[in-house]
Structures are given as structure tokens and as C-alpha cells.
Wavefront OBJ file of the C-alpha trace (Angstrom):
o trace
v -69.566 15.540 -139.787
v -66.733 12.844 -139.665
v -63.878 12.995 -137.222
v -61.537 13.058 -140.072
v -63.388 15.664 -141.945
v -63.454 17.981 -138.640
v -62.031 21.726 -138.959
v -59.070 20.690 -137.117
v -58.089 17.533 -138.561
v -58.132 19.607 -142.153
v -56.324 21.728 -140.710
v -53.924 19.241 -139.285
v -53.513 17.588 -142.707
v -53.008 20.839 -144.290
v -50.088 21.669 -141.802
v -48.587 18.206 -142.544
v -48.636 18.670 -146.149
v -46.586 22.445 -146.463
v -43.439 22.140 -148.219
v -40.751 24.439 -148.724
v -40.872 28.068 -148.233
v -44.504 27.468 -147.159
v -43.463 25.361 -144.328
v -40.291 27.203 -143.350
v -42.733 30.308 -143.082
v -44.884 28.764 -141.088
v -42.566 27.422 -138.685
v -41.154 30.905 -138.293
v -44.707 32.414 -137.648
v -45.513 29.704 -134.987
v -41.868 30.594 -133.060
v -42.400 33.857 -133.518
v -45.892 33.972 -131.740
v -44.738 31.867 -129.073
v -43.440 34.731 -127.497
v -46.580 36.165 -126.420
v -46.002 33.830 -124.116
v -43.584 35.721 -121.704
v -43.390 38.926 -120.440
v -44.938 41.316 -120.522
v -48.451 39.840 -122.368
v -48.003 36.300 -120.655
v -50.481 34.911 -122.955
v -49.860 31.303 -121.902
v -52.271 30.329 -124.163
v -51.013 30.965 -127.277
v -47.973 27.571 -127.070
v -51.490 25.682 -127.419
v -51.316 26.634 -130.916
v -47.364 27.197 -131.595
v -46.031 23.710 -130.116
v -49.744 22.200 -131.601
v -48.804 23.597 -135.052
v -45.004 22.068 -134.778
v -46.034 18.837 -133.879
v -48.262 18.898 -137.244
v -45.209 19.927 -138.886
v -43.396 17.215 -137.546
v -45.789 14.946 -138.122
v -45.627 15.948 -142.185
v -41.961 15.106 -141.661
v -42.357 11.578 -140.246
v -45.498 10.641 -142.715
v -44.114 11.891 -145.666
v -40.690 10.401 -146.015
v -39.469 6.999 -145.659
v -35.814 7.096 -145.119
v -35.005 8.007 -141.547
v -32.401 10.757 -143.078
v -34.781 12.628 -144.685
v -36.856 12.385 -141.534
v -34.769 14.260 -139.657
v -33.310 16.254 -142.109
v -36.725 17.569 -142.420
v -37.113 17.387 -138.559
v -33.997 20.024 -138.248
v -35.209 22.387 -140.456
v -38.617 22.923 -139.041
v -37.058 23.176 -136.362
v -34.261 25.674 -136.587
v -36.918 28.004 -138.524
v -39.785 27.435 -135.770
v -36.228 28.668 -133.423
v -35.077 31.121 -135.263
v -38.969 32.989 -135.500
v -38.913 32.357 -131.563
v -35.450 33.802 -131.063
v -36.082 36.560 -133.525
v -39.098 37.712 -131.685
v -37.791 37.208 -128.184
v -34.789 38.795 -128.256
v -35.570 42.000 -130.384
v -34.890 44.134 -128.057
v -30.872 42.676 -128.129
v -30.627 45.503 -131.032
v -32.040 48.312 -128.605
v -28.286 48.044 -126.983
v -26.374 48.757 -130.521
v -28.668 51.968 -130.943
v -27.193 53.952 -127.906
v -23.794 54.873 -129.904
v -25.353 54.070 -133.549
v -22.334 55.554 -134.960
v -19.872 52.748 -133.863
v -22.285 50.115 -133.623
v -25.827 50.225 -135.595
v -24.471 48.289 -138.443
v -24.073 45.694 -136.848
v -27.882 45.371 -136.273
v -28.651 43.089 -139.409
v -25.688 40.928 -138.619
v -26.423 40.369 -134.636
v -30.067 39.910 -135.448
v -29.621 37.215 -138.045
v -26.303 35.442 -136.188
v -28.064 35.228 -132.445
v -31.418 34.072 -133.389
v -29.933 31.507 -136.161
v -27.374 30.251 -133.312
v -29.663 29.546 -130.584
v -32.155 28.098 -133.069
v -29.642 25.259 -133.484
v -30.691 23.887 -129.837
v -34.520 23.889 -131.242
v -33.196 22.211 -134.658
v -31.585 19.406 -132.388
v -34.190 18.973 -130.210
v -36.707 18.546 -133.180
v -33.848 15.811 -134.954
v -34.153 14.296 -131.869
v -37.893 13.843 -131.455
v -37.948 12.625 -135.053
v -35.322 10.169 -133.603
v -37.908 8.813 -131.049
v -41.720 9.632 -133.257
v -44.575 7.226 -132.685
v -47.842 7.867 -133.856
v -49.968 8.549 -130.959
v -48.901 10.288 -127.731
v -45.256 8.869 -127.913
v -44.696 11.726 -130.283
v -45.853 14.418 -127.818
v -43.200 12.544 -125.153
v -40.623 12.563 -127.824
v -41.097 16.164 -128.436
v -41.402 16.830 -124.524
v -37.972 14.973 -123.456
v -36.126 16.537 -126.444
v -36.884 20.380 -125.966
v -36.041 19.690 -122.419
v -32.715 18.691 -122.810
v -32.511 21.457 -125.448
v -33.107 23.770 -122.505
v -30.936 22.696 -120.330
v -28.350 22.569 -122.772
v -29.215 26.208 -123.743
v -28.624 27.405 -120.510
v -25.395 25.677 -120.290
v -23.705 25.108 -123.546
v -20.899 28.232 -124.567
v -21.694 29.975 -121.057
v -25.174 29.290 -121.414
v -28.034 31.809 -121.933
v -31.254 30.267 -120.751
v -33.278 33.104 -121.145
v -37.255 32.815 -122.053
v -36.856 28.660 -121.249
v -40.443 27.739 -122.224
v -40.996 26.696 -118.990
v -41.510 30.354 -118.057
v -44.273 30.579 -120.583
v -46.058 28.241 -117.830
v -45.239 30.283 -114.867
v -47.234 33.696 -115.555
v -47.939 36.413 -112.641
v -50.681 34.147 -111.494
v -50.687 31.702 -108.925
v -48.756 28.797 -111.638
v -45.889 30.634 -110.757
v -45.497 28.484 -107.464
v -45.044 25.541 -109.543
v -41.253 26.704 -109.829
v -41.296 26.007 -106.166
v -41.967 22.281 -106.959
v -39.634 21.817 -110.265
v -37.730 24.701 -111.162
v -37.824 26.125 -114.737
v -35.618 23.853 -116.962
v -37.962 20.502 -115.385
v -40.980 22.777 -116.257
v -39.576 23.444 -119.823
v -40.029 19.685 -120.384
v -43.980 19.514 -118.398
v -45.156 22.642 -120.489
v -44.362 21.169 -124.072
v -45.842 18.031 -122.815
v -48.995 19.975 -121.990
v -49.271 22.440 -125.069
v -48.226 19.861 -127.466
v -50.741 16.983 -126.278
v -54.206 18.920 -127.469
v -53.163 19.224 -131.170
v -51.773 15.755 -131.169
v -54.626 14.268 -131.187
v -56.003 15.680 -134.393
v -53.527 13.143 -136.875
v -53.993 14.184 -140.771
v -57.410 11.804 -140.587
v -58.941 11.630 -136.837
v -58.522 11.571 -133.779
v -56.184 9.567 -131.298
v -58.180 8.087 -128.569
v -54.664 7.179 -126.314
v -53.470 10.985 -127.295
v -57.076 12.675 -125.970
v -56.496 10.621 -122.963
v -53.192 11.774 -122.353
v -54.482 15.761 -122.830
v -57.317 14.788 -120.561
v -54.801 13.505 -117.957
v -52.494 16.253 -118.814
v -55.219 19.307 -118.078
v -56.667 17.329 -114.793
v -52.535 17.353 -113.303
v -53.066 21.143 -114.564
v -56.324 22.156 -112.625
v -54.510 20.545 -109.519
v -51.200 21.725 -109.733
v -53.421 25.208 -110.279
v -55.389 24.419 -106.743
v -52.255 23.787 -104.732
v -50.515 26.782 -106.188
v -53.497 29.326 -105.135
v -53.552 27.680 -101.889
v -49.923 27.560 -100.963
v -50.140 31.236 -102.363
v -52.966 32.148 -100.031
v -51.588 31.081 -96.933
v -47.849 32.608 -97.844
v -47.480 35.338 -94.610
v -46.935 38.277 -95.468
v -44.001 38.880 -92.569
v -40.941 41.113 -92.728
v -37.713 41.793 -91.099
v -36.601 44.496 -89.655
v -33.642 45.407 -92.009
v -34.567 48.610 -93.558
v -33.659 49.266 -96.851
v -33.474 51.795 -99.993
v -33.543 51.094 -103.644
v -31.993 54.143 -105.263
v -33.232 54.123 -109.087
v -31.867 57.107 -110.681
v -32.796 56.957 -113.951
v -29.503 57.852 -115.929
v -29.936 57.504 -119.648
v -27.054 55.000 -120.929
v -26.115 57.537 -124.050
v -25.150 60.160 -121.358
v -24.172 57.796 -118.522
v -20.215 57.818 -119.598
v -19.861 61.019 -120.612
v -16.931 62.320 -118.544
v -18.710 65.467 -118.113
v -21.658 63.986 -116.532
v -20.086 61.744 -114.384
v -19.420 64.805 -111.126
v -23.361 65.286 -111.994
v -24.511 61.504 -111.626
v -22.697 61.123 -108.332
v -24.064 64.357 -106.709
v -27.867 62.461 -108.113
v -27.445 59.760 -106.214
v -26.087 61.276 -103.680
v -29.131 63.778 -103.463
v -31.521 60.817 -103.862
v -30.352 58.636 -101.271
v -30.445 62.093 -98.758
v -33.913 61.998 -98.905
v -35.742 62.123 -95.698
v -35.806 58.934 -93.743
v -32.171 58.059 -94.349
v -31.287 57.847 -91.006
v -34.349 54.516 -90.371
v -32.420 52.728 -93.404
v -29.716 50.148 -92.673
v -29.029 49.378 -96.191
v -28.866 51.671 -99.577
v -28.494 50.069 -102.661
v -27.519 51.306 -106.041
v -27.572 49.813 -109.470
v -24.718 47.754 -111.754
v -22.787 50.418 -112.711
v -24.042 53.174 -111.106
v -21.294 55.165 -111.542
v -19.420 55.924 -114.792
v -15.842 56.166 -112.894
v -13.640 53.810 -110.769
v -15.010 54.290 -106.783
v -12.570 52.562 -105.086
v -9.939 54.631 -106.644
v -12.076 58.147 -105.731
v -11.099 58.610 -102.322
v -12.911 61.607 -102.668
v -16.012 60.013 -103.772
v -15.755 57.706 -100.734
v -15.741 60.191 -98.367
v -18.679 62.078 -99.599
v -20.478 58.608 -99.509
v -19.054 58.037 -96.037
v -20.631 61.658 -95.029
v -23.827 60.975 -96.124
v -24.441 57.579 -94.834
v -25.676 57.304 -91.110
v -23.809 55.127 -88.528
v -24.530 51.921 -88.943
v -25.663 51.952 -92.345
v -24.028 50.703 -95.706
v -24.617 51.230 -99.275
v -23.907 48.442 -101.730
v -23.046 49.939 -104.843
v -22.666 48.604 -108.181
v -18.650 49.942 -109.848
v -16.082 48.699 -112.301
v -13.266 47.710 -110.300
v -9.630 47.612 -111.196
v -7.059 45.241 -109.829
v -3.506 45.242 -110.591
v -2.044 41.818 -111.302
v 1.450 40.922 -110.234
v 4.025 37.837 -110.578
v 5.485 36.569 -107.219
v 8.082 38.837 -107.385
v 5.273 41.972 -106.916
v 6.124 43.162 -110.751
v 3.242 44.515 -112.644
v 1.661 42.091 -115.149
v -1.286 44.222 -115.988
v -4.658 45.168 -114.593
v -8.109 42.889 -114.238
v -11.230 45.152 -114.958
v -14.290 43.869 -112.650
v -17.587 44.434 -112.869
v -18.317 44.440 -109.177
v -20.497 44.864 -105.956
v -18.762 47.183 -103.524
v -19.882 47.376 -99.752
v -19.171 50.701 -98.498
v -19.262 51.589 -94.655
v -19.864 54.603 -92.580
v -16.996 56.989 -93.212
v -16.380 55.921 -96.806
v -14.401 52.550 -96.239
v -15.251 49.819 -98.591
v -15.808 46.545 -96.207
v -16.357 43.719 -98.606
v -16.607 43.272 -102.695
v -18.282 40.544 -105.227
v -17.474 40.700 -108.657
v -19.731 39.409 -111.575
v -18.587 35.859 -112.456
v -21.322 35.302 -115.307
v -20.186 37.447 -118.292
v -22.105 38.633 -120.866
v -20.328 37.629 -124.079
v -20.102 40.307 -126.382
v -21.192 42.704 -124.033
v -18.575 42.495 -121.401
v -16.186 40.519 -123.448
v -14.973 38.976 -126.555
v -14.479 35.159 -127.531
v -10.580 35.133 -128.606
v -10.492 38.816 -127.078
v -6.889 39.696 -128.050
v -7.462 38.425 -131.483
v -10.595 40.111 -132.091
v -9.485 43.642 -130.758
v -6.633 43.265 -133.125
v -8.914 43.325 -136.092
v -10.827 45.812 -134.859
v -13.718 44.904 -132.756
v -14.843 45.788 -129.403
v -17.432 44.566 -127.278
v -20.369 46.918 -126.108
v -18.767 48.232 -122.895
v -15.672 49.268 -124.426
v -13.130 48.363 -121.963
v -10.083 47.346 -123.991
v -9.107 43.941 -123.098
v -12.975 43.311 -121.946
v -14.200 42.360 -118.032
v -12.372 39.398 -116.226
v -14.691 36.938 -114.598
v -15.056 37.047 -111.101
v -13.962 33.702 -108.928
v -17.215 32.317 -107.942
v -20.320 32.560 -106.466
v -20.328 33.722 -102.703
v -22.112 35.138 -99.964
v -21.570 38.605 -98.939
v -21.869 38.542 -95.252
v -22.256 41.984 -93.722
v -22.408 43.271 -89.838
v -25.549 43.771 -89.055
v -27.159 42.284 -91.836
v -28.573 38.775 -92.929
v -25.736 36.938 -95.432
v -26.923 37.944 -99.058
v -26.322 36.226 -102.316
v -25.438 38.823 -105.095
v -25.939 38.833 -108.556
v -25.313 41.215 -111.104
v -27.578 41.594 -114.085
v -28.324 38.552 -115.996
v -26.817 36.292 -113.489
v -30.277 35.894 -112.212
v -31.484 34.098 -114.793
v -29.167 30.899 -114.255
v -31.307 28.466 -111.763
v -28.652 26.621 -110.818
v -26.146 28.722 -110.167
v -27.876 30.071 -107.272
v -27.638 27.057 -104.688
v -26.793 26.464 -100.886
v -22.916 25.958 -100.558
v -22.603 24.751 -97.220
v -24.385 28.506 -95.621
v -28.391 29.456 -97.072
v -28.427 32.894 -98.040
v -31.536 34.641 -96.601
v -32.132 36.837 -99.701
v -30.954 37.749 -103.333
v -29.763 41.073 -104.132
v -30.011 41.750 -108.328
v -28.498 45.024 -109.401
v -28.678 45.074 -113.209
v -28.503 48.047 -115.821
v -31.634 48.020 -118.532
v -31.092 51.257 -119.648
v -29.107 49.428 -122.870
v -32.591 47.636 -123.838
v -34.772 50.983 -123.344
v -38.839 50.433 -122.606
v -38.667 47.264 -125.223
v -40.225 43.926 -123.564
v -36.446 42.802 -122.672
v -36.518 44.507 -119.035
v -39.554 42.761 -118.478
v -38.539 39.646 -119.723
v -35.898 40.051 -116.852
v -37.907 41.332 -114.211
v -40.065 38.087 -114.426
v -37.311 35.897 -114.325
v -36.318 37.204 -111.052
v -39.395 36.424 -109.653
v -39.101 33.037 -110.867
v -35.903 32.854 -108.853
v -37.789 34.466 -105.873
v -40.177 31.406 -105.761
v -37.598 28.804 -106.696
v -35.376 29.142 -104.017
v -38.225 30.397 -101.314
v -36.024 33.766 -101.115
v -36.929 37.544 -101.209
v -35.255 39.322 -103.894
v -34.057 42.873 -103.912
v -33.801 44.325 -107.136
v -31.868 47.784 -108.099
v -31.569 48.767 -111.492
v -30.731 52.209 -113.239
v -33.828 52.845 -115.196
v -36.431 50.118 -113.672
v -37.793 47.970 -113.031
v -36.600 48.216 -109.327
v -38.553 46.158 -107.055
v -39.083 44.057 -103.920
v -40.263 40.428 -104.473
v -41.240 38.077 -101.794
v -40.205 34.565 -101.251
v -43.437 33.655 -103.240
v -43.235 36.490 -106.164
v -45.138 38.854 -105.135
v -43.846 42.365 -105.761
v -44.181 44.106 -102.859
v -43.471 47.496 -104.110
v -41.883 48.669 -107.357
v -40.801 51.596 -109.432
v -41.279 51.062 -112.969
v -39.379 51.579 -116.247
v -38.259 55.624 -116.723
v -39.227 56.157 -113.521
v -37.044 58.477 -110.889
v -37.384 57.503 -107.284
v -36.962 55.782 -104.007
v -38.074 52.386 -102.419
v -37.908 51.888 -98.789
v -39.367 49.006 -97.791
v -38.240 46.051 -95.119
v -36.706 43.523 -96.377
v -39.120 40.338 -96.123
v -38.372 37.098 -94.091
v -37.398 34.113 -95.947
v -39.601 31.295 -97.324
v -39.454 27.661 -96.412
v -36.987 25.905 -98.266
v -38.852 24.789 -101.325
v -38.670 20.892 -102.939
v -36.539 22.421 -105.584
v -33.809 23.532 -103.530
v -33.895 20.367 -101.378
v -33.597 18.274 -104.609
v -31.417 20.321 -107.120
v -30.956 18.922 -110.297
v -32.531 15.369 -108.979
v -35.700 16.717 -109.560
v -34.766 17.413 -113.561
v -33.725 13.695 -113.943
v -37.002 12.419 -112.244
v -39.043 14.660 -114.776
v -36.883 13.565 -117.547
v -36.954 9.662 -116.600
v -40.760 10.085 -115.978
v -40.894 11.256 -119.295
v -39.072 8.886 -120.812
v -41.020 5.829 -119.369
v -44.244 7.776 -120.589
v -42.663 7.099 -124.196
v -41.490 3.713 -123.441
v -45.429 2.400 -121.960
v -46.504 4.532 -125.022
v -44.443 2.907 -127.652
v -44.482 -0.499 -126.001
v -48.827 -0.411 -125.647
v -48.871 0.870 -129.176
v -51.415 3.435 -127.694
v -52.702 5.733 -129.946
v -53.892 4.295 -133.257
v -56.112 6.484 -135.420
v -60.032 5.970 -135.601
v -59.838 4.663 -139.400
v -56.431 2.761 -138.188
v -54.338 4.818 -140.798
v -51.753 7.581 -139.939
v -51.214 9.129 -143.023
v -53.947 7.877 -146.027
v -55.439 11.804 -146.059
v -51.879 12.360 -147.301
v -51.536 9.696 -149.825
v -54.966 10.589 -151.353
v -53.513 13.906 -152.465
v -50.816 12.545 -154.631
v -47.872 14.779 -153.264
v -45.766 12.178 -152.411
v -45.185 8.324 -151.344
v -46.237 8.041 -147.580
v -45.638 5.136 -145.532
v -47.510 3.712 -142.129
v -46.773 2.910 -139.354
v -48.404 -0.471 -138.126
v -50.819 0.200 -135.464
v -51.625 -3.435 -132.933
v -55.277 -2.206 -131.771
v -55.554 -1.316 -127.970
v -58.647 -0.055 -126.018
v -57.889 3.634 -127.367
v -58.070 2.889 -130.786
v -61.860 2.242 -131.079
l 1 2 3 4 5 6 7 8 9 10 11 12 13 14 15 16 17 18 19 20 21 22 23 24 25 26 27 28 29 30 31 32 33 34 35 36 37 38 39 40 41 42 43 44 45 46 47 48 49 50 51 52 53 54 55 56 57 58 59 60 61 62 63 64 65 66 67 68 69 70 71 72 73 74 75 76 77 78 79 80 81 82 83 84 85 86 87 88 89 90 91 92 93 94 95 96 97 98 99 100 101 102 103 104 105 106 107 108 109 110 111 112 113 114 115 116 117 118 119 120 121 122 123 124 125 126 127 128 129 130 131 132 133 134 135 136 137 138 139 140 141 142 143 144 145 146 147 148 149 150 151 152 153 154 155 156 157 158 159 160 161 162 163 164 165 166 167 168 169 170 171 172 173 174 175 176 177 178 179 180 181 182 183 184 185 186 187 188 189 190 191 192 193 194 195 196 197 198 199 200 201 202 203 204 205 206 207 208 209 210 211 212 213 214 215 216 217 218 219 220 221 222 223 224 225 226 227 228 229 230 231 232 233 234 235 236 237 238 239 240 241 242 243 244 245 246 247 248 249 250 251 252 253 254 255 256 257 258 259 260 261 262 263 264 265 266 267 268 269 270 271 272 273 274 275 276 277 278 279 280 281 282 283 284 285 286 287 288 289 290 291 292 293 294 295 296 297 298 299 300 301 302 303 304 305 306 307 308 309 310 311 312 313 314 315 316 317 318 319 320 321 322 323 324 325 326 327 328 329 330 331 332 333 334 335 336 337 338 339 340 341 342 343 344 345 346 347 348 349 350 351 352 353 354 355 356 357 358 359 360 361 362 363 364 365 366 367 368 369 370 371 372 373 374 375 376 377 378 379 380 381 382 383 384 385 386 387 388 389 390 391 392 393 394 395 396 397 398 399 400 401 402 403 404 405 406 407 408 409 410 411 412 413 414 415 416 417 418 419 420 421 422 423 424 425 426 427 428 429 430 431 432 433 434 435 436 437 438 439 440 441 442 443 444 445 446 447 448 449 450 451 452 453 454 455 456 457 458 459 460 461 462 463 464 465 466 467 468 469 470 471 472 473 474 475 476 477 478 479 480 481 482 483 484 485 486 487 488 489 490 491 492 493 494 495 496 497 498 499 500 501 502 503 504 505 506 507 508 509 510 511 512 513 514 515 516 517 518 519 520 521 522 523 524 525 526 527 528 529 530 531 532 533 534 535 536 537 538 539 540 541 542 543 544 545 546 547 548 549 550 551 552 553 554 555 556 557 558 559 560 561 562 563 564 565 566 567
């Protein structure tokens, strides 16, 4: 059989040659399986054949039309629908959150689901414009696609507040011992490594062959893999396994969100977690922690509340609690302007006094506030929390220092997932603390989704992280990702565990961002020697005759100088 009559170079030339409805349907279906990816299957595997199948797509766009605006016309819709399928599939479980009060918000469910995925499908419709931009037959096209979804990431975690959630650099990071390769690059760097590794295989396969320079590049590609894989199992292997001697309890409570702010249950939710963190063994624990939210009514304006707290907590130990917080706002003259809703993380002593306070900085849009909020409630709309006027945004990030324990960097909810925003200002923290409430996305695959990302964070910044949350997954991580101990999703319990020690600072905290550019710039010269060699020609030394034999349109190649890979 001939290299260009091969399964997957028919298969490649069929891929090229969709059209239409056919092609936007198969771009969706590729996105859409990507997902498989992440949490919880993490089957890695499976961007072989998504980011093979959209470089085959791609490749139909280049081949198939000679004007570069109808290149990347085409480019931009394959695309936004290969995004919109990803998006779609990914973030499902968004419409879990409009279920608990269906009445005031379920019809929005069509709307949201159509309007997120199309929005942040635009990044993956710009980063496919500009790989057309850059296309080469032969491995410059898998560099082109590699640079440009990498600076779609990072712009997706940044752009409009930024929401960098499932970057396909955590498709590369699984449970497994790949996971330390965050320690090395961080996420968004790895975003641009893993489409350069699942998009290489496929690329060889061009409508008619196969690319010598291309099956070189794989080959050099899975070799970096299988030692990047070595280092990570032993750097895993010989992580210690060492604690402090902070002792401290995870309270998980398990308080469904439709009851949660009932004002009838709210006398009944305090006395739970009050009960739970009674439990025997208080009196070893410096440190209880509760969940975002954990109560449905303002605690620092219960002094009643405080006290019981303050009665139940030993000497010496102090609960960090997760509370809306109020705070009147005042000209200089001391007259009332209005009042500042936080969504905070209270430190509350022995006898009920509340020592220190951190309150969320990165906002959920839509969920803790509105774009244009004044305008928006006057027409009608609310976000999902239902405080009128929506959450302020706290000042910054910060360390919570406490007596008698090590300084702490806290993040509520989905501030974990923002790499960068979790950095040494001028003191290291010597762990994360992540209270979050995923009782709004129920047992769908977003709390796990979340829950990985943390470790990710854990093994990023070589920190333990302490994770609270109302309905699970609650957890202790070590500075290498390991989850220590855990109470899963529905679950009603107690952790006590010591808190472990803190991990050597890792290469990604020492270089920050640097280490993005040097992955980007590497990348980019890896197009440049490509393009400049002119590396890659086909076998038969034509890119796109299997498509000009068929008739379905003029096709136009790209002169190929011969090198040592094309023969």
C-alpha cells in the first residue's frame, strides 16, 4: 500500500475536503470530545485526535483557497465551531447553577448556554485566524497552531476579567506523575507545549503522504515527552512526605444551595456547623475552617453568633470562616454614602472576636455581579446571588497572617484557577487556603474540573493547599498534588489532618511569566528554522494534488525547495 493511499492519509484528505455544515459539524464534534480530556476522565489521549483532526481542517482551509481572506475567513470559522463544541461540553455544568431557583432563572438556560460557549469560542476563532496567518506546509503549521492557541490562552485568562478555566494545558497535566511538569512551566506555557505535541502526529499525514520534517518533529516531540515523564516520576518519588504541626479541621457540611438561604434554615445551619466542628478532638486543632459562604446571614453583624463560635472554639484556636460582609461607606465628613457587600474570609478568635478579614477580589461576573450593574438591575436583571447592587471587589491579593499560624494566601472559589495571580509579593506564603461553594454546579464534572485545578496550583507554586467547600470536594493537597485526604462530593464530614510543610520553590515561581515568553519565543524560532529550511515537503512533493483530482475546487501549492526530509 502507498503512503498516500494509507488509512490515515484518506482520512486526512477527507477531513480537508468537508465543506459547510459538514465541516462546521465536525469541528464541533472534535471540541466537544476534547473535553474528555480534563476532569474527571483525564483521557489525555483523546487531543491526539481533536487538535489532529483541526489541523486537517485547517489544512482544507489553506489548500483550498487562494486568497489569503478566504483563508482565514475559513480559518475563523473552524475555529469558533471547534470552540464553541469545546466550550459547550466543558462548561455544561454552568446551567446546573440556573436550576436551583428554576422559577426565576431556568429560562435563561438556552440563552447562557449558546452566549458563553459562542463568546469564549471567539479566543479559539482568533487563534485559528492567526495560525492561518503564519501556515507552512510541514511542521511550521503545527508551530503556527502551537504559538497561536497559546496566546489565545493567555488572553482567555485575562481578557474581560479573564476565565482561564480548562486551559488545554491541563489536559497534559492528569493525576499522574505529568502533573509535576506545572512545576517547570506553569499551565498557560504548557497550553502552548501540549498543542505542539497533540497536533504534530496528525500533521504528518498531508491530503497525499507523509511529511518526513513533520514525523521528525513528533518523534522529537514524544522523546522530550518520555523524559519530561522520567523526571516527573522521579521528582515525585523522592517528594517527603513531612508535615507541620498546625492542626487543622475541614468542616464540610453539606448544605444543599436550594435550602441554604432560606431564612428559616439559617438558626439550623449554624447550630450544624457548630455541632460538626464539636466533634471530638477539637481541643488538638489549631485551625477550623469553613466553606465560602457558609452561612446564609451577616456574622460580623451576629454578635450572638460570635459568641457561640467564641464558646465553642478552644484557646488558642481560630476558625476561618467564609461570610458576606457589609461595610458602610462614608464621605470625609462620616455621612452615609451606602453600603459595600463583600464576599469575605473572616478570622474569628477565641471568645468570638473577629481578628483579621480578606475579601474576594476576583468576581464572578454574572454570578456575583453585573457588567453596567445599575443599568441592568433597572431593566430587570439580577445576577445569581441576588444581592441588589451585586458584590464589590475586594482591594487585592494579601496574606492573612495569623498568631500562631504560618502566613496563608486565601482564595475564594474560582480565584484558584488564575496562575498568576497567586505570586510572592515581597513575603512567600507557606500554604493556600481555597474555600469555594459547588453546591450551585451539583455532582456534574464542574467541581471536579475545579478540584484539579487546585492541585495544579498546589504543584505550581510548591505549596500545600487546604481546600473547604460546602458540598465537596474538601481536601488536603501537598506541595506536589497529592491529596492527602479528602471528602468527596455529597459527602457530610470532618478532615483533620496536619497541615503539610512547604515545597521547594519551583522554576515557575522563580521565573513568573519569563518562563511563558521563553516557551513562546522557542516556539516561534521553531517556525522561523521551519519556514526558513522549507522542512517538510510531501513524499510525491505536492501538498494538495489528492484535492485537485477530485474536482471540488481550484487548489494552489505551495513551492516546496527539497531538504533531507523530503525524500
Amino acid at each position: 500500500m502507498s503512503l498516500a493511499s494509507s488509512p490515515l492519509s484518506r482520512t486526512a484528505a477527507w477531513t480537508r475536503e468537508l465543506a459547510g455544515a459538514k465541516r462546521a459539524c465536525a469541528a464541533v464534534l472534535l471540541g466537544a470530545v476534547s473535553v474528555l480530556a480534563f476532569a474527571p476522565v483525564h483521557f489525555w489521549q483523546i487531543l491526539f485526535v481533536s487538535f489532529g483532526g483541526l489541523v486537517w481542517l485547517l489544512d482544507g482551509c489553506h489548500g483550498s483557497r487562494a486568497a489569503l481572506g478566504d483563508r482565514l475567513k475559513c480559518a475563523g470559522l473552524t475555529g469558533f465551531w471547534f470552540g464553541f463544541g469545546f466550550f459547550l461540553s466543558g462548561l455544561y455544568w454552568v446551567a446546573e447553577a440556573f436550576l436551583i431557583e428554576p422559577w426565576r432563572h431556568g429560562w435563561l438556560i438556552p440563552f447562557v448556554m449558546t452566549a458563553l460557549p459562542a463568546g469564549m469560542a471567539l479566543f479559539f476563532a482568533a487563534a485559528c485566524v492567526l495560525a492561518m496567518g503564519l501556515w507552512r506546509p510541514g511542521p511550521a503549521r503545527v508551530f503556527a497552531l502551537a504559538i497561536a492557541f497559546g496566546l489565545a490562552e493567555y488572553a482567555r485568562g485575562h481578557v474581560l476579567t479573564g476565565f482561564p478555566w480548562n486551559l488545554i494545558g491541563y489536559g497534559l497535566l492528569t493525576n499522574g506523575p505529568l502533573m509535576q511538569l506545572a512545576a517547570l512551566f506553569g499551565v498557560y506555557a504548557l497550553s502552548l507545549v501540549a498543542v505542539l505535541l497533540f497536533a504534530a502526529p496528525a500533521a504528518i499525514w498531508n491530503a497525499n503522504g507523509r511529511s518526513r520534517g513533520t514525523a521528525l518533529l513528533a518523534g522529537i516531540l514524544f522523546v522530550l515527552l518520555g523524559l519530561g515523564y522520567v523526571w516527573a516520576e522521579r521528582r515525585l518519588a523522592s517528594a517527603p512526605e513531612e508535615a507541620t504541626t498546625v492542626r487543622l479541621r475541614i468542616v464540610q457540611a453539606n448544605v444543599d444551595q436550594a435550602d441554604k438561604w432560606r431564612p428559616e434554615n439559617s438558626a439550623e445551619i449554624f447550630a450544624e456547623y457548630l455541632d460538626l466542628t464539636r466533634s471530638e478532638g477539637l481541643g488538638e486543632m489549631d485551625l477550623v475552617i469553613w466553606p465560602e459562604t457558609a452561612l446564609p446571614f451577616l456574622l460580623g453583624d451576629s454578635p450572638d453568633a460570635l459568641a457561640a463560635i467564641g464558646e465553642a472554639l478552644p484557646q488558642d484556636t481560630t476558625l476561618l470562616v467564609g461570610v458576606a460582609r457589609v461595610v458602610d461607606q462614608r464621605d470625609p465628613s462620616g455621612r452615609l454614602e451606602g453600603r459595600a457587600v463583600f464576599n469575605s474570609l473572616l478570622a474569628v478568635g477565641t471568645g468570638g472576636q473577629i481578628l483579621d478579614s480578606y475579601d474576594k477580589m476576583h468576581l464572578v461576573p454574572f454570578g456575583e455581579y453585573l457588567p453596567f450593574q445599575d443599568f441592568l438591575e433597572s431593566l430587570g436583571f439580577m445576577q445569581m446571588t441576588g444581592v441588589r447592587g451585586g458584590f464589590s471587589a475586594g482591594t487585592g491579593p494579601r496574606l492573612l497572617d495569623i498568631p500562631g499560624l504560618p502566613p496563608v494566601w486565601p482564595l475564594i472559589c474560582y480565584e484558584i484557577i488564575f496562575p498568576d495571580e497567586i505570586a510572592d509579593r515581597g513575603m512567600r506564603a507557606r500554604w493556600m487556603l481555597n474555600v469555594t461553594n459547588d453546591a450551585w454546579f451539583g455532582s456534574s464534572a464542574g467541581p471536579y474540573q475545579h478540584f484539579h485545578q487546585a492541585q495544579v496550583r498546589a504543584v505550581e507554586q510548591g505549596l500545600p493547599v487546604v481546600r473547604a467547600a460546602n458540598t465537596g470536594i474538601s481536601a488536603v493537597i501537598d506541595p506536589w498534588g497529592r491529596v492527602l485526604t479528602e471528602l468527596g462530593l455529597g459527602e457530610k464530614g470532618l478532615i483533620d489532618a496536619n497541615l503539610p510543610k512547604v515545597g521547594p520553590i519551583t522554576t515557575y515561581v522563580a521565573l513568573g511569566m519569563k518562563m511563558d515568553i521563553l516557551v513562546l519565543m522557542l516556539g516561534i524560532l521553531g517556525w522561523l528554522v521551519c519556514r526558513s529550511a522549507r522542512i517538510g515537503a510531501n513524499l510525491t512533493g505536492s501538498y494538495t494534488t489528492p484535492m485537485n483530482q477530485t474536482g471540488l475546487g481550484t487548489h494552489h501549492q505551495d513551492a516546496e525547495q527539497p531538504s533531507v526530509f523530503a525524500n
